[in-house]
PAZAVO-577049 format. One record per residue (C-alpha): residue number from 1; residue in one letter; x, y, z. Coordinates in steps of 0.05 Angstrom, whole numbers, plus 5000, padded with zeros to 4 digits. Example, Ala and Ser with C-alpha at 12.3 -4.5 7.8 and 13.67 -1.06 7.14 Angstrom:
<sites>
<site k="1" r="A" X="5246" Y="4910" Z="5156"/>
<site k="2" r="S" X="5273" Y="4979" Z="5143"/>
</sites>
This chain:
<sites>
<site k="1" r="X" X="1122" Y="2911" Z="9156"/>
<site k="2" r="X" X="1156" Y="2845" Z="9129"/>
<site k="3" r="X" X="1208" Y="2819" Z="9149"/>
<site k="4" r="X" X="1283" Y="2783" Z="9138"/>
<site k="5" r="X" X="1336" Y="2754" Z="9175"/>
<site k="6" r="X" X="1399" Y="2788" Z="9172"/>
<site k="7" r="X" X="1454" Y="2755" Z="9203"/>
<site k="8" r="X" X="1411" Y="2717" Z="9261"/>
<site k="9" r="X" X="1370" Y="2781" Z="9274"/>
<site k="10" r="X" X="1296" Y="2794" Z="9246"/>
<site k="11" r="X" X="1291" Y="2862" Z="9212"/>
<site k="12" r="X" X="1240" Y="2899" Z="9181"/>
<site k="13" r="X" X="1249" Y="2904" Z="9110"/>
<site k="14" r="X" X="1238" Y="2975" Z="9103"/>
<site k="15" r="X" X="1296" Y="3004" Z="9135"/>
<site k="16" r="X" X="1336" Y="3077" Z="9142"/>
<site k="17" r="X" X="1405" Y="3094" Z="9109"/>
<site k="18" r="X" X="1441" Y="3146" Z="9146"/>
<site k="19" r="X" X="1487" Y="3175" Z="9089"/>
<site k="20" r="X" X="1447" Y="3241" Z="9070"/>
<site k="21" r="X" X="1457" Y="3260" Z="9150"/>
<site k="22" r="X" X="1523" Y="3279" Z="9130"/>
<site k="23" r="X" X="1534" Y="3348" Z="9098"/>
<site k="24" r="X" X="1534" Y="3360" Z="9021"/>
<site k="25" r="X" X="1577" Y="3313" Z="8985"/>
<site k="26" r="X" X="1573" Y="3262" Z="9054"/>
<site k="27" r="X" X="1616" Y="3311" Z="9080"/>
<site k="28" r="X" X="1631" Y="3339" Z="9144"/>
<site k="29" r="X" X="1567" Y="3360" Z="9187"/>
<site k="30" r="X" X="1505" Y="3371" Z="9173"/>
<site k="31" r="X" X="1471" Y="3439" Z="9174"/>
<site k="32" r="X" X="1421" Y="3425" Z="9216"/>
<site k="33" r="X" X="1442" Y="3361" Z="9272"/>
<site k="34" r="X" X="1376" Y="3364" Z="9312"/>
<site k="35" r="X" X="1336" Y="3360" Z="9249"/>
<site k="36" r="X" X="1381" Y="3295" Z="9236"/>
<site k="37" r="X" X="1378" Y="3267" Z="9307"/>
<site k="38" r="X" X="1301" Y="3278" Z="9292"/>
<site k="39" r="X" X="1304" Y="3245" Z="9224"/>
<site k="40" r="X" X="1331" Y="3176" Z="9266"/>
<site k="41" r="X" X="1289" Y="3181" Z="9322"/>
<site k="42" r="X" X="1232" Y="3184" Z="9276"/>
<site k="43" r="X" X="1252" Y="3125" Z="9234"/>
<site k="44" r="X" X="1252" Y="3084" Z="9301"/>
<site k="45" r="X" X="1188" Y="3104" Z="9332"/>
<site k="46" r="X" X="1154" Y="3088" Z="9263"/>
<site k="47" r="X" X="1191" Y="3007" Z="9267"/>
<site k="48" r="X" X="1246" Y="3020" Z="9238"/>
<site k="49" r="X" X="1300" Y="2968" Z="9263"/>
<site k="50" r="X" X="1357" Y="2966" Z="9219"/>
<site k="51" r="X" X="1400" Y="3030" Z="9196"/>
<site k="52" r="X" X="1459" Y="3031" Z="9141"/>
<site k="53" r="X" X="1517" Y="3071" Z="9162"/>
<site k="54" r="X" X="1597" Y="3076" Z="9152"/>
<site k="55" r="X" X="1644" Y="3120" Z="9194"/>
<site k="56" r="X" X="1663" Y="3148" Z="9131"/>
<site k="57" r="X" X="1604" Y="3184" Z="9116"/>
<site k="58" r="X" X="1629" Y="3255" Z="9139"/>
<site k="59" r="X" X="1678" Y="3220" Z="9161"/>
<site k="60" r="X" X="1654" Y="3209" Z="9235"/>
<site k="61" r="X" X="1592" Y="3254" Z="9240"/>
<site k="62" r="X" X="1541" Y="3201" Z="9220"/>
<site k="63" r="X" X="1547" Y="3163" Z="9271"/>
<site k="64" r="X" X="1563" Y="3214" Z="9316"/>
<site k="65" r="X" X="1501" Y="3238" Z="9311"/>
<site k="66" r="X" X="1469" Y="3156" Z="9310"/>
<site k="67" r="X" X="1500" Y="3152" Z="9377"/>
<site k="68" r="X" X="1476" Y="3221" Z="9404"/>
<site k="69" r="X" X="1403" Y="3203" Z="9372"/>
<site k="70" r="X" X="1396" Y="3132" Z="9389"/>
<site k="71" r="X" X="1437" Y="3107" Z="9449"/>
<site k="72" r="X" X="1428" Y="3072" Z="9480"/>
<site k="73" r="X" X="1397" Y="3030" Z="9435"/>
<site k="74" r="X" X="1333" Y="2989" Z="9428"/>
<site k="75" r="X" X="1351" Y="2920" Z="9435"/>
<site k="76" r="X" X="1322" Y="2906" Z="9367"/>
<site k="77" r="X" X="1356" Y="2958" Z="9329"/>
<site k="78" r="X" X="1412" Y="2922" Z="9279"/>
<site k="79" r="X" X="1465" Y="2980" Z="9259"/>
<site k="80" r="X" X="1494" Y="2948" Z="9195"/>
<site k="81" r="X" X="1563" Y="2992" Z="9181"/>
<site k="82" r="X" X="1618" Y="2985" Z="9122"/>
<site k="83" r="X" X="1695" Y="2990" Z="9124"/>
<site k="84" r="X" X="1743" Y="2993" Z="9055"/>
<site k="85" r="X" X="1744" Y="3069" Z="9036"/>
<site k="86" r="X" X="1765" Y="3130" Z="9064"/>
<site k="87" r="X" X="1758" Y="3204" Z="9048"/>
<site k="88" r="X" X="1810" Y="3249" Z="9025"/>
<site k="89" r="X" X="1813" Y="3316" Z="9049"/>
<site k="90" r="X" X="1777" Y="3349" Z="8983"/>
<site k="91" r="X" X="1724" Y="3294" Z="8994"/>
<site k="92" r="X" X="1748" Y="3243" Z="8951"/>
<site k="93" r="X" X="1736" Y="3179" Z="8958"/>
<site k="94" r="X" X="1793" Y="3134" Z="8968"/>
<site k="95" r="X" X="1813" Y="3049" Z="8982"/>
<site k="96" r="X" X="1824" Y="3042" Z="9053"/>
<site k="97" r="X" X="1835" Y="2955" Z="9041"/>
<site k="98" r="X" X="1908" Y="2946" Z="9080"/>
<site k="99" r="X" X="1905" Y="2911" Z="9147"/>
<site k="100" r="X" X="1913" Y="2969" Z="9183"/>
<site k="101" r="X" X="1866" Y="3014" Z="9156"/>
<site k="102" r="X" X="1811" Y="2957" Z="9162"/>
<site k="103" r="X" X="1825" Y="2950" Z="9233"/>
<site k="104" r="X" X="1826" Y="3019" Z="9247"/>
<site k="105" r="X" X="1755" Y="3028" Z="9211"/>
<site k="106" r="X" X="1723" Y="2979" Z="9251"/>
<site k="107" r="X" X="1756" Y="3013" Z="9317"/>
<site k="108" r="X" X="1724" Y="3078" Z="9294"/>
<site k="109" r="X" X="1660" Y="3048" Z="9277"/>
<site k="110" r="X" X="1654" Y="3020" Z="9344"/>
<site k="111" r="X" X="1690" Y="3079" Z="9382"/>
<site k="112" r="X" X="1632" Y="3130" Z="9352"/>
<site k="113" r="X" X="1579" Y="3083" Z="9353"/>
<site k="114" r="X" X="1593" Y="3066" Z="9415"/>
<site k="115" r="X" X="1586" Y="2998" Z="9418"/>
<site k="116" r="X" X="1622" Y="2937" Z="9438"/>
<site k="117" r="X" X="1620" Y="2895" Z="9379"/>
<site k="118" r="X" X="1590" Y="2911" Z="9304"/>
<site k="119" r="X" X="1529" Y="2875" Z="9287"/>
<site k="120" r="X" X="1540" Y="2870" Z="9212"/>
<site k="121" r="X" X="1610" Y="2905" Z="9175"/>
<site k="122" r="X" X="1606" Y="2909" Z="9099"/>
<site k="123" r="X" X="1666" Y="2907" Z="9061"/>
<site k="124" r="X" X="1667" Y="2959" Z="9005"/>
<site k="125" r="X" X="1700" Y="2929" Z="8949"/>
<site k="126" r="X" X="1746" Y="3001" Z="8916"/>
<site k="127" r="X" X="1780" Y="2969" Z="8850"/>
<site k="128" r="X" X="1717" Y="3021" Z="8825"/>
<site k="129" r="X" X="1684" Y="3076" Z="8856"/>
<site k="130" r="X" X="1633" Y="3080" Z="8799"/>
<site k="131" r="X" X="1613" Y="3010" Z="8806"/>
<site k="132" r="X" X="1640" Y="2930" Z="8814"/>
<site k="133" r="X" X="1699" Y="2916" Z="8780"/>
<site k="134" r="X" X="1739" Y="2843" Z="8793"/>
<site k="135" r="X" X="1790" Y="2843" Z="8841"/>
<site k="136" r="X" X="1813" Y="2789" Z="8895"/>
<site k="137" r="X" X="1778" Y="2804" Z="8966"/>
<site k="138" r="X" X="1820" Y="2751" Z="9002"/>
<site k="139" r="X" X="1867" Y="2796" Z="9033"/>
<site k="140" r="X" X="1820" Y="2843" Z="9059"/>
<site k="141" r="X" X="1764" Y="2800" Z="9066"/>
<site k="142" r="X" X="1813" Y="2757" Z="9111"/>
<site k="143" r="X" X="1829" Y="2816" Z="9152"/>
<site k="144" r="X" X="1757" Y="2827" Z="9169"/>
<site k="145" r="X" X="1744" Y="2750" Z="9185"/>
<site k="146" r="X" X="1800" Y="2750" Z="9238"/>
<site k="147" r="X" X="1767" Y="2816" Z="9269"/>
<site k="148" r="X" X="1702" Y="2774" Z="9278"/>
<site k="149" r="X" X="1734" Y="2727" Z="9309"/>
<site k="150" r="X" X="1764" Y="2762" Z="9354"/>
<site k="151" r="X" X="1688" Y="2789" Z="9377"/>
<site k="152" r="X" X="1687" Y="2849" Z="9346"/>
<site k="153" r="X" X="1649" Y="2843" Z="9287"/>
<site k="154" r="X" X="1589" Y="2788" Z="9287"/>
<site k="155" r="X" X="1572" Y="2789" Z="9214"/>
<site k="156" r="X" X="1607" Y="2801" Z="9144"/>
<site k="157" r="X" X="1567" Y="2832" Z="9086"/>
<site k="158" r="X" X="1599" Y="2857" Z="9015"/>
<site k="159" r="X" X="1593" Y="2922" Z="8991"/>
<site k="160" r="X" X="1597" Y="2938" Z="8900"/>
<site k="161" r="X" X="1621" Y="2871" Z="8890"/>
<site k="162" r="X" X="1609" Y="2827" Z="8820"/>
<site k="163" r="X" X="1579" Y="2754" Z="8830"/>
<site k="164" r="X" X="1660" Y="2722" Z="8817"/>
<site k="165" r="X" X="1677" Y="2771" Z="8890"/>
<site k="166" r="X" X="1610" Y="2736" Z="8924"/>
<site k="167" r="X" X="1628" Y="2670" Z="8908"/>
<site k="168" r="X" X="1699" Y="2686" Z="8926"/>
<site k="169" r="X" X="1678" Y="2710" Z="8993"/>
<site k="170" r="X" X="1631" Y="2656" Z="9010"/>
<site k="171" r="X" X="1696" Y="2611" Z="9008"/>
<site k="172" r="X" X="1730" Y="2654" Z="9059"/>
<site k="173" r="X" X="1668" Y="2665" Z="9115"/>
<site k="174" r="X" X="1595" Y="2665" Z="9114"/>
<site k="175" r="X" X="1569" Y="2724" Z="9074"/>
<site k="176" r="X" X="1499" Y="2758" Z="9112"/>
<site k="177" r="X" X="1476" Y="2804" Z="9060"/>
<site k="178" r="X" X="1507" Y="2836" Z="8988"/>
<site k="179" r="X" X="1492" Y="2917" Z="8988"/>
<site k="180" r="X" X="1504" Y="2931" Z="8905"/>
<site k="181" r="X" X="1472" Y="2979" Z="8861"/>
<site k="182" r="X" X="1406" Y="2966" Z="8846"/>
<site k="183" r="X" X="1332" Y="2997" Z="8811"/>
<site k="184" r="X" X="1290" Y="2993" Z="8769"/>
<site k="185" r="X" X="1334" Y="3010" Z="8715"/>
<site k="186" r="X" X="1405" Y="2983" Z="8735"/>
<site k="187" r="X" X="1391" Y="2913" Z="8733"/>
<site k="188" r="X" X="1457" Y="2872" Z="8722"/>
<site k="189" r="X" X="1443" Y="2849" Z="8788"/>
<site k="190" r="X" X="1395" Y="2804" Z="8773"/>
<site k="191" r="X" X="1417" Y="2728" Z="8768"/>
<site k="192" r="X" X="1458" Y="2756" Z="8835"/>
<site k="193" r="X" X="1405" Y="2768" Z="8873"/>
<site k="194" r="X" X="1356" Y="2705" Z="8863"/>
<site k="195" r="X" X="1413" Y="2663" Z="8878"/>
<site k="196" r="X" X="1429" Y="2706" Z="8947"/>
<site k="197" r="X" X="1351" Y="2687" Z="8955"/>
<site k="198" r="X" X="1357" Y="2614" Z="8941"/>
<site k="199" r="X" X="1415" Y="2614" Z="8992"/>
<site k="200" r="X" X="1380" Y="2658" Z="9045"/>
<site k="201" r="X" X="1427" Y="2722" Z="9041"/>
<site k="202" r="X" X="1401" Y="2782" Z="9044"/>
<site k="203" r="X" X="1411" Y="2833" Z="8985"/>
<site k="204" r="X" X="1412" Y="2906" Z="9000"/>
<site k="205" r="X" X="1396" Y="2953" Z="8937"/>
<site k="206" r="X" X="1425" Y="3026" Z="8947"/>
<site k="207" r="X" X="1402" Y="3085" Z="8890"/>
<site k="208" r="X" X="1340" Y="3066" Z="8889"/>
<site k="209" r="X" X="1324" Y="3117" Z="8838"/>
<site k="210" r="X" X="1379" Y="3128" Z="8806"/>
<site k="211" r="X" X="1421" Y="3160" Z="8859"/>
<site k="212" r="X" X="1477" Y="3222" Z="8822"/>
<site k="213" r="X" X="1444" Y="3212" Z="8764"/>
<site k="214" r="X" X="1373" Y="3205" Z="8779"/>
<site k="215" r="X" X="1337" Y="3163" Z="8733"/>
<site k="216" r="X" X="1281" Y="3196" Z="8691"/>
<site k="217" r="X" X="1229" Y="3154" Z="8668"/>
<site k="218" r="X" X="1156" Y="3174" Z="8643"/>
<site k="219" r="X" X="1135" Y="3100" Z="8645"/>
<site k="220" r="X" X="1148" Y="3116" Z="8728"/>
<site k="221" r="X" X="1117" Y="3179" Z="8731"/>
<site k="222" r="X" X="1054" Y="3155" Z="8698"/>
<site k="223" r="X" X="1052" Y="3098" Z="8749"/>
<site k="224" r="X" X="1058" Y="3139" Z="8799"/>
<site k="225" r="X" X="1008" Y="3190" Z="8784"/>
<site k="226" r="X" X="0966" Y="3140" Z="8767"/>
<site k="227" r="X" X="0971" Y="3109" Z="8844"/>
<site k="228" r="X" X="0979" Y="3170" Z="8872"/>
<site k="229" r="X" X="1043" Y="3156" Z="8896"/>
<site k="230" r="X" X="1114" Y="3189" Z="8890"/>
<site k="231" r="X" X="1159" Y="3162" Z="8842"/>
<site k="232" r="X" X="1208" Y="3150" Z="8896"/>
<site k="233" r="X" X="1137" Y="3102" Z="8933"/>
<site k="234" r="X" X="1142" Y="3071" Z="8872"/>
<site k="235" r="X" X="1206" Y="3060" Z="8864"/>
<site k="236" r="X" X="1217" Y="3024" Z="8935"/>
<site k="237" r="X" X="1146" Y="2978" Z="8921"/>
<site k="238" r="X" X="1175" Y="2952" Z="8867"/>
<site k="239" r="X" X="1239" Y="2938" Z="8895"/>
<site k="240" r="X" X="1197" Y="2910" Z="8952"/>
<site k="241" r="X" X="1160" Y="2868" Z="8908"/>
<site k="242" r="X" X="1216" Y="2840" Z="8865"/>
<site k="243" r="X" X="1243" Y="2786" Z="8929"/>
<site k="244" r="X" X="1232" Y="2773" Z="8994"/>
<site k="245" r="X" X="1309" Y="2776" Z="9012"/>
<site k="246" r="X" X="1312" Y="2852" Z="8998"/>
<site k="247" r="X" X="1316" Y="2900" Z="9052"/>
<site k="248" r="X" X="1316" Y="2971" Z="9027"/>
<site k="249" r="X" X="1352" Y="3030" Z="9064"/>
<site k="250" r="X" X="1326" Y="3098" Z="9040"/>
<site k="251" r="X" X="1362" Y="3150" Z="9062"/>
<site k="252" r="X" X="1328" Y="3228" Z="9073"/>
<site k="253" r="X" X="1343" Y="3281" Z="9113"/>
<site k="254" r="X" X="1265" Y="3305" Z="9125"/>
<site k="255" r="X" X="1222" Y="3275" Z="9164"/>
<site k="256" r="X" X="1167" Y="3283" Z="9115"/>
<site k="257" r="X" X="1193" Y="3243" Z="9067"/>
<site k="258" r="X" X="1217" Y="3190" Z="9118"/>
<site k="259" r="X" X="1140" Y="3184" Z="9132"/>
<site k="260" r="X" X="1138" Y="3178" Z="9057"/>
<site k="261" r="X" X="1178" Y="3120" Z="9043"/>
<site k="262" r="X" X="1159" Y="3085" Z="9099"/>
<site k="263" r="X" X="1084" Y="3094" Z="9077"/>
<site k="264" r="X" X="1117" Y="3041" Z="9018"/>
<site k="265" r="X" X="1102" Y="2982" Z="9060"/>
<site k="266" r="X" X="1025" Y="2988" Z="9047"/>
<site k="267" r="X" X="1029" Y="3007" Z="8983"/>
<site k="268" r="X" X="1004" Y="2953" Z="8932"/>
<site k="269" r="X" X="1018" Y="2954" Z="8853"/>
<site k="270" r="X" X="0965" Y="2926" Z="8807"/>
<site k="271" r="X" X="0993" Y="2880" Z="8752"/>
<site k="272" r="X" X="0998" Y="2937" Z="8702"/>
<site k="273" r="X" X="1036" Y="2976" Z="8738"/>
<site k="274" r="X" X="1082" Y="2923" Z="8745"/>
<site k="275" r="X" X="1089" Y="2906" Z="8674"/>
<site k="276" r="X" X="1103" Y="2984" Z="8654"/>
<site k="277" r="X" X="1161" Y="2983" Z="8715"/>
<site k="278" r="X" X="1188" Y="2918" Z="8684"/>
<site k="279" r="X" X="1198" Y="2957" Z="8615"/>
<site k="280" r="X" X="1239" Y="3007" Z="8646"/>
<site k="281" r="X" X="1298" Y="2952" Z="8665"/>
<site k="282" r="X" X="1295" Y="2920" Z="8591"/>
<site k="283" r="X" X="1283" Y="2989" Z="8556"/>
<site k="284" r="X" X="1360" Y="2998" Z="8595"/>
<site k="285" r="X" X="1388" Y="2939" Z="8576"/>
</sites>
């Protein structure tokens, strides 16, 4: 696999996103917990050395079950998690950006984890749960800065944030990676993330295909049939393709399909495949 820096670590850039361990909706358990533990054990026998996560998926049971998988952990696995939302009680997803509730995230990150420090702690920007929307991060953003240096956080990242909230964060501490919305057809990202390259920051692209509303393209299924591939393969090259500061995160609950995605980081497109993905983001604009 290739590879990136994140932080001062070396991951692969094919990596795992724990949210579909969670029940339906990212909620509560999962059905089946020792086909999930299997799911992450998987990912990291097959190289897999960096997993998204947030104690807020369930709440608590994904990394519950991360810390029941995995730990102790290999030395070279980089758990990236994200603070700024909570969940209501009807599953709702709510702004959890006061000082408290920011320290208290990062105490149950750690607590269920079960680690001593956080490698990398996203902050979830919540003036939007459907997508960025402008806000001032220096309150929060503050908040999480004074927990890293007080050693329990060793990296800052930005979660659903416009380009004004990364260059706004940048001011307050260094910024590791940006995790946004991102595929072949959602593509307002774009100026964003070949500037995070020229400055060596990681970008993070979550949905790959679409995500609640999946994205239905023939232009994809024709390349992938064509490659014999799965449109989700082709989905993930792409993304692969497009800079060498992305690190993708899949997330499945089947082993199968982990084996699937990760398959990605052989897969090659020819040039005409890459022109027919590219009409897919303009066709959207």
């Amino acid at each position: 696999m290739s590879t990136y820096v994140l932080g001062n670590r070396r991951v692969n850039r094919l990596g795992y996103g724990a949210m579909q361990l969670a029940g339906p909706g990212v909620f509560g358990p999962p059905e089946n917990p020792q086909a999930a533990m299997a799911v992450l054990r998987a990912a990291v026998a097959n190289g897999v050395n960096h997993i998204d996560t947030s104690d807020f998926y369930g709440p608590h049971h994904t990394n519950q079950i991360i810390r029941k998988a995995l730990h102790p952990y290999p030395d070279d696995l980089v758990i990236v998690t994200k603070i700024g939302a909570r969940r209501g009680t009807d599953g709702a997803w709510l702004p959890a950006l006061s000082a408290q509730e920011l320290t208290q995230a990062v105490h149950d990150n750690l607590r269920n984890l079960g680690l001593d420090v956080l490698e990398v702690v996203n902050l979830r920007a919540m003036f939007s749960v459907h997508g960025p929307a402008e806000g001032s991060l220096e309150a929060p953003l503050s908040v999480l800065a004074d927990l890293q240096r007080k050693g329990l956080v060793r990296h800052i990242g930005l979660s659903n944030v416009t380009p004004a909230q990364v260059a706004q964060g940048r001011r307050i501490c260094a910024i590791v990676c940006v995790q946004n919305q991102y595929n072949l057809a959602h593509r307002m990202d774009d100026a964003l993330l070949d500037d995070l390259a020229r400055n060596n920051i990681a970008y993070t692209p979550f949905f790959p295909l679409g995500g609640f509303n999946p994205l239905q393209s023939s232009a994809l299924s024709d390349v992938a049939r064509q490659l014999d591939a799965t449109p989700m393969q082709i989905a993930l090259a792409w993304l692969l393709r497009r800079s060498p500061n992305v690190l993708l995160i899949p997330g499945t609950s089947s082993v199968v399909h982990l084996r699937e995605n990760l398959a990605v980081g052989k897969l090659e497109l020819p040039a005409d495949a890459v022109a027919a993905l590219e009409r897919i983001g303009h066709e959207a604009c």
